[in-house]
C-alpha positions in Angstrom: 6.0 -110.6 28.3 4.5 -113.7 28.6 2.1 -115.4 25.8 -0.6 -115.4 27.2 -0.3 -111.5 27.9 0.8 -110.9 24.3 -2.7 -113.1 23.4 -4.8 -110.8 26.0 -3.6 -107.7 24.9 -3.9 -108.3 21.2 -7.3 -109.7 21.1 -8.2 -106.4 23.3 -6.6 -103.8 20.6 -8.5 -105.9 18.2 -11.8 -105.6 19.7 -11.3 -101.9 20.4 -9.9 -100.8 17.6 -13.1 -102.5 15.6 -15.5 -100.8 17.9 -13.8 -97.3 16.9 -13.8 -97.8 13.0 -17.3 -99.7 13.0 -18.9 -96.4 15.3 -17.3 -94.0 12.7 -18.2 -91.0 15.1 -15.6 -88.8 13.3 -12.8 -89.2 10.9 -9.7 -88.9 13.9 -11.2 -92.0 15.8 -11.3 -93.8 13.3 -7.8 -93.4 12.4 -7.1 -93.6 15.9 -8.7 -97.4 15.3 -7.0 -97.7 12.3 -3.9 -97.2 14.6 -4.9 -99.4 17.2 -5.4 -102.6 14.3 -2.2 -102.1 12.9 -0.8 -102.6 16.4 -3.0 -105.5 16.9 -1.7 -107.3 13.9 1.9 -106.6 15.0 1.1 -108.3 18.1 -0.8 -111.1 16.5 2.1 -112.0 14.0 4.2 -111.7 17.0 2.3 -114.4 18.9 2.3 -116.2 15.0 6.3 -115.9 14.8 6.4 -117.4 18.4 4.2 -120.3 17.9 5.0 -121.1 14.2 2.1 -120.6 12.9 1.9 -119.3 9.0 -0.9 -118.5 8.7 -1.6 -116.4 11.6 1.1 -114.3 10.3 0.4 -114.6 6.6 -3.3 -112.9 7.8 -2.2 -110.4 10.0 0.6 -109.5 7.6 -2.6 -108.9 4.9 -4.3 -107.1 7.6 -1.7 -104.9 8.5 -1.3 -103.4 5.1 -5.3 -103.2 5.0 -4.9 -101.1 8.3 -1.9 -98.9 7.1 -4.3 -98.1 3.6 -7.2 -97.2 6.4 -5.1 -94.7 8.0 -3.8 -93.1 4.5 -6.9 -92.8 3.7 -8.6 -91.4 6.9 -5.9 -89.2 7.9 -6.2 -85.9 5.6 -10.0 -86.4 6.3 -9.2 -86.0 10.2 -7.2 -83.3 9.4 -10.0 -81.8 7.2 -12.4 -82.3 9.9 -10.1 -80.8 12.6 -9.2 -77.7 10.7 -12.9 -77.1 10.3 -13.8 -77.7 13.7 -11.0 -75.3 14.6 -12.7 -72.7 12.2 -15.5 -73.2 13.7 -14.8 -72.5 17.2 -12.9 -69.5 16.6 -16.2 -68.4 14.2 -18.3 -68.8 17.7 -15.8 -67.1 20.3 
């Protein structure tokens, strides 16, 4: 994979994965954004480790963890939302 693909398809996670958590149109997409960031900063301090650069690793590396806390503490509340929504269905049928 070339740089420039690595750079593309990072900066698209990135801006994705910030549209889902900023909408917050349930609890599973945003941990589904949460997801997408931590793969973003993967690929970022990827594209950091390649070109040397500190302190685009040093940031993603902060971000990541700030991503990985998002999804602990989204998760049981998608859970909670799905279970209820499952409830709910079978309440209607």
């Amino acid at each position: 994979m070339s740089l420039e693909v690595l750079r593309t398809v990072a900066a698209a996670m990135t801006i994705i994965a910030a549209t889902m958590v900023a909408a917050n149109w349930n609890a599973r997409i945003t941990v589904w954004g949460f997801a997408l960031f931590i793969a973003s900063s993967i690929a970022w301090i990827a594209d950091g480790i390649i070109e040397s650069k500190s302190s685009l690793i040093i940031q993603n590396a902060a971000l990541l963890l700030i991503n990985v806390l998002g999804v602990w503490r989204w998760l049981p509340r998608a859970g909670k939302e799905a279970a209820a929504s499952q409830a709910e269905d079978r309440a209607i049928r």
